[in-house]
C-alpha positions, 0 to 999 in steps of 0.5 A: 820517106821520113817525116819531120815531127814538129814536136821534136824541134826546138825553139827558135831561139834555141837553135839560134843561140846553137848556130851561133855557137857552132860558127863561132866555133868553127871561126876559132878553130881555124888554122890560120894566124889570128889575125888573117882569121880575124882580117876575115871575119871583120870584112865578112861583117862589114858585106854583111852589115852593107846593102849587099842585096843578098850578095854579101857572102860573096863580096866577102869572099872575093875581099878576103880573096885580094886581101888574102884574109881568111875565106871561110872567116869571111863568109862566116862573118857576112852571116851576121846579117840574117832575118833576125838582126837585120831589122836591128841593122836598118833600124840602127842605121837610119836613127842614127843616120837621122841623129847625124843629119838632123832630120826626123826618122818620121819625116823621112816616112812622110816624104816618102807619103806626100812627094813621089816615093823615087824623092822619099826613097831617095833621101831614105838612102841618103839617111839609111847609108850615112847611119850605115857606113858607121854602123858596118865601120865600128862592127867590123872593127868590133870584129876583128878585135874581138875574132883575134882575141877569141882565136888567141884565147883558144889557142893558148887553152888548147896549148895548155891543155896539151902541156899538161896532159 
């Protein structure tokens, strides 16, 4: 049985950055029209952003199934939320969650600390979702415009590409 030599392994960062590459390059060599592509993509960032508890990619294929966007866009898309951002996504949503409700994103931990953590939690959620319901709102609409323009690009290159040569 072969063994992994850690010394060939990249860093993280670098394999991040070749995932990332890789996806998006699968999303725009889709064959489908763009904006189905895109349709995918965009409800594959909003599972991903939402509190899915880990059921993201599947919430996402199952919209894009009844909104017949595309599939694989769509759980590429809910990948957006990994290890890495997540703690940007929660961060973001419960500071802007706190901005939007006037409250102090400290108090919310000291709620937590002195009431019973069922009422911190509580108010927690209620802070967390308003942040994240415009967090996922304006990536998803990010993604879409974004995912529809990368494809169009992309196949306007390659149409190019095949004219002159």
């Amino acid at each position: 049985m072969a063994t992994i030599n850690n010394k060939n392994r990249r860093p993280a960062h670098v394999r991040l950055r070749r995932w990332v590459r890789l996806n998006y390059l699968r999303i725009i060599r889709m064959e489908d029209p763009p904006e189905r592509i895109a349709r995918g993509a965009a409800i594959g960032v909003f599972s991903g952003i939402a509190p899915t508890f880990g059921a993201a990619a599947l919430l996402a294929l199952a919209v894009a199934f009844v909104l017949k966007a595309n599939k694989g866009a769509a759980v590429l898309g809910s990948f957006i939320m990994n290890p890495i951002t997540s703690t940007f996504f929660w961060s973001l949503s419960i500071i802007l969650g706190s901005v939007i409700l006037g409250e102090n994103p400290q108090s919310i931990l000291e709620t937590i600390r002195e009431e019973s953590l069922l009422s911190g939690i509580t108010h927690a959620w209620v802070v967390f979702l308003t942040g994240n319901v415009i967090i996922a709102a304006f990536f998803t609409a990010a993604a879409y415009y974004l995912t529809k323009s990368a494809v169009v690009r992309h196949r306007r290159r390659k149409a190019k590409r095949r004219a002159m040569g």
